[in-house]
N, C-alpha and C positions, 0 to 999 in steps of 0.2 A: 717145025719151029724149034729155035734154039730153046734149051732146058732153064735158062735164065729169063729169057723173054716168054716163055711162056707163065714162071711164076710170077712176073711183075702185073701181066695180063691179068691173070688170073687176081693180084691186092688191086689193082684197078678198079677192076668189077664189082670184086664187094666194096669198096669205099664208094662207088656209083650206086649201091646198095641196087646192083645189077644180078639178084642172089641166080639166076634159072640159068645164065648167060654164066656165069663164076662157076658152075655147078657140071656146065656139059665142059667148057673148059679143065677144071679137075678131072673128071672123066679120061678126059682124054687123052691127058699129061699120067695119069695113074697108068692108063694105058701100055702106056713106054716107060715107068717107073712104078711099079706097083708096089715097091716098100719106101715110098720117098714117104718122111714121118711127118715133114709139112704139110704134103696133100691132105695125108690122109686125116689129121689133124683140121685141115679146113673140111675136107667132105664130110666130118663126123659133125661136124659142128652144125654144117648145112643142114643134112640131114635130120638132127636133131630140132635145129628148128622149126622144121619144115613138117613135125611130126613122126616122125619114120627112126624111133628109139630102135628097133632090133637092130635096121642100116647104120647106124649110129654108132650102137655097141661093137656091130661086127667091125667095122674102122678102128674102134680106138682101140679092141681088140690085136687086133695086127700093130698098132703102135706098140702095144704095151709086149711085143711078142718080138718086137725089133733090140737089136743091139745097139741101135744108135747113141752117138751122143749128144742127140735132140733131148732127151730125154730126163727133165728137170726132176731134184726132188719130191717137188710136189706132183709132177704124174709119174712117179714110179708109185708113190703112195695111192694114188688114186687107180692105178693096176692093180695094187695090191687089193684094195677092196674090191674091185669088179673080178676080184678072183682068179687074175691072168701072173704067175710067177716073174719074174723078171730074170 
């Protein structure tokens, strides 16, 4: 599946608040992109709400580990507390 139509797929789901279905989709797409900072940004979030904090940290961990320029002042800050450098 093209790498754009799979992220649309994937805000579809969760606005269906489709969270299991959004979730294997991330999965999947991470797959084939494992530093994309969107995904991992939604998988963490998933994850988080879903109970599963360690899953959770380890994602936003790889965010905060990326050089992207996803990467707002406010979650460079919030790396910095969870203790990941930037």
């Amino acid at each position: 599946m093209d790498k754009v139509l799979a992220e649309y797929e994937i805000q579809l789901l969760l606005q269906l608040n489709k969270m299991d279905e959004a979730m294997s989709q991330i999965n999947e797409a991470l797959a084939n992109d494992p530093n994309n900072t969107g995904l991992l940004l939604r998988s963490g979030y998933l994850k988080e709400q879903a109970g599963d904090l360690d899953g959770a940290l380890v994602d936003y961990k790889k965010i905060c580990g990326s050089r992207s320029e996803f990467l707002s002042r406010q979650l460079l800050y919030w790396c910095t507390f969870v203790g990941t450098s930037y």
